[in-house]
C-alpha positions in Angstrom: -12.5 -7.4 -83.2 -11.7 -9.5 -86.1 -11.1 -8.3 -89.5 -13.9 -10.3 -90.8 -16.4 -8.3 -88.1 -14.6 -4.7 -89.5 -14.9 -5.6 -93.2 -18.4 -6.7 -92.1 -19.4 -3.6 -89.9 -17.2 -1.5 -92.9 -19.1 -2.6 -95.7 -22.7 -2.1 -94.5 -21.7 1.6 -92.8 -20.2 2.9 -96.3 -23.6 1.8 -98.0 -25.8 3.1 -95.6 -23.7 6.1 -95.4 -23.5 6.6 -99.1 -27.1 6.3 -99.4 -27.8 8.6 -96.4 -26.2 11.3 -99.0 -28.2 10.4 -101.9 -24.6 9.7 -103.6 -24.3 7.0 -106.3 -21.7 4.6 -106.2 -19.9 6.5 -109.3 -20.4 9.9 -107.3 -18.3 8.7 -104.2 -16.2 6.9 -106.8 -15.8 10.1 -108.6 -15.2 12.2 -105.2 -12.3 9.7 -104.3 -10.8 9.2 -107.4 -11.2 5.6 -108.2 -13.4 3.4 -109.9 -17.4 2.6 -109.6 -16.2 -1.3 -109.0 -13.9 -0.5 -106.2 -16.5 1.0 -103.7 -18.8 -2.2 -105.1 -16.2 -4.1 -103.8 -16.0 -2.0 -100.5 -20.1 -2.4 -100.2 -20.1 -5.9 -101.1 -16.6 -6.8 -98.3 -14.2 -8.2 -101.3 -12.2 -5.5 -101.0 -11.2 -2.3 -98.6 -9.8 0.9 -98.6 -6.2 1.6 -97.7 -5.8 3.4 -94.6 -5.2 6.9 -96.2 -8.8 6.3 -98.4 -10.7 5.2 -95.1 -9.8 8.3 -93.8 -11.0 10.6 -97.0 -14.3 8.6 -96.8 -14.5 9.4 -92.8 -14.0 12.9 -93.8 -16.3 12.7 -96.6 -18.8 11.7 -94.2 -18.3 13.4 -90.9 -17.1 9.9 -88.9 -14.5 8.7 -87.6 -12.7 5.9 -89.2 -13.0 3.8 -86.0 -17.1 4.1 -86.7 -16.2 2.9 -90.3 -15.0 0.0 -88.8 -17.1 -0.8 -86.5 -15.2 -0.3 -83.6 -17.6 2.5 -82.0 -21.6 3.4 -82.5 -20.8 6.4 -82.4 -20.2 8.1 -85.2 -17.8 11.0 -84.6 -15.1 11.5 -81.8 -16.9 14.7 -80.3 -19.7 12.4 -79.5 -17.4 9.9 -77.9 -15.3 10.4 -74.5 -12.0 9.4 -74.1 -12.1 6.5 -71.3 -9.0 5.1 -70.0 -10.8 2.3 -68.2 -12.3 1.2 -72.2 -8.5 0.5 -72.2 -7.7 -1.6 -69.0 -7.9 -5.3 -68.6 -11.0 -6.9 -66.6 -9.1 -7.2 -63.3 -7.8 -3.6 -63.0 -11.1 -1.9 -64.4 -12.9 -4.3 -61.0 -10.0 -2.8 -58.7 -11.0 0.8 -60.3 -14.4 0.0 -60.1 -14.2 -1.1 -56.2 -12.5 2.2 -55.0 -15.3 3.9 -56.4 -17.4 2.2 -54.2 -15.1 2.5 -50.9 -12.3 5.1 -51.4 -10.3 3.9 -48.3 -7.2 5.9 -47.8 -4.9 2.9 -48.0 -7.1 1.7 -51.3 -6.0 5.4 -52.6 -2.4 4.6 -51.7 -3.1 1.0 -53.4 -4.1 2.9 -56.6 -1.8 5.7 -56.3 0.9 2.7 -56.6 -0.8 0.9 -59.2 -0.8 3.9 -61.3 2.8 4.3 -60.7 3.9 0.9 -61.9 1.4 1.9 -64.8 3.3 5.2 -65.9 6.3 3.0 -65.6 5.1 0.2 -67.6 3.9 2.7 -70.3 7.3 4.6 -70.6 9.5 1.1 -70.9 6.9 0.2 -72.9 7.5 3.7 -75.3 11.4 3.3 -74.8 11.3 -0.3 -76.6 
């Protein structure tokens, strides 16, 4: 995703959110502590929040910041399911996606591997 597509996805979501409250743009300024003009520039994409802010207006309206930005329809984590494969590159999620299909012993003992060299991966990964 592109910052252009979050500040796009960001903009419109605050608005419709805002007005899904029946909050003025100097209420929610008010409730965060800033200016009227700096959630017009949020709703209008020439500006955004700082991380910490994001996360009061998630709060403030029951999402997640990742639905803020777009990165999820959905707007809350309980409504959304962790899934490793969402994480995986194309390749691996078609080898996941095959043994689903044909759980072979020797694909298990393929897979078992493959998530071996995973965790492996992972911790150097983690160690730097």
């Amino acid at each position: 995703m592109s910052l252009m597509m979050a500040i796009e996805d960001f903009k419109e979501r605050l608005k419709n959110l805002r007005k899904s409250k029946n909050l003025k743009q100097s209420e929610l300024a008010k409730i965060l502590n800033i200016g009227r003009s700096t959630v017009s520039m949020w709703e209008t994409g020439m500006n955004i929040p700082s991380i910490d802010v994001a996360d009061k207006i998630a709060d403030i309206f029951g999402v997640s910041v990742d639905y803020l930005l777009g990165r999820t329809n959905k707007p809350s984590y309980e409504d959304t399911a962790f899934n490793i494969q969402d994480f995986l590159p194309e390749d691996v999620k078609e080898k996941l996606s095959a043994l689903e299909n044909s759980p072979t012993p020797e694909y298990l003992e393929k897979v078992g591997e493959f998530l071996i060299n995973l965790a492996r991966t992972l911790k150097n990964i983690e160690e730097g």
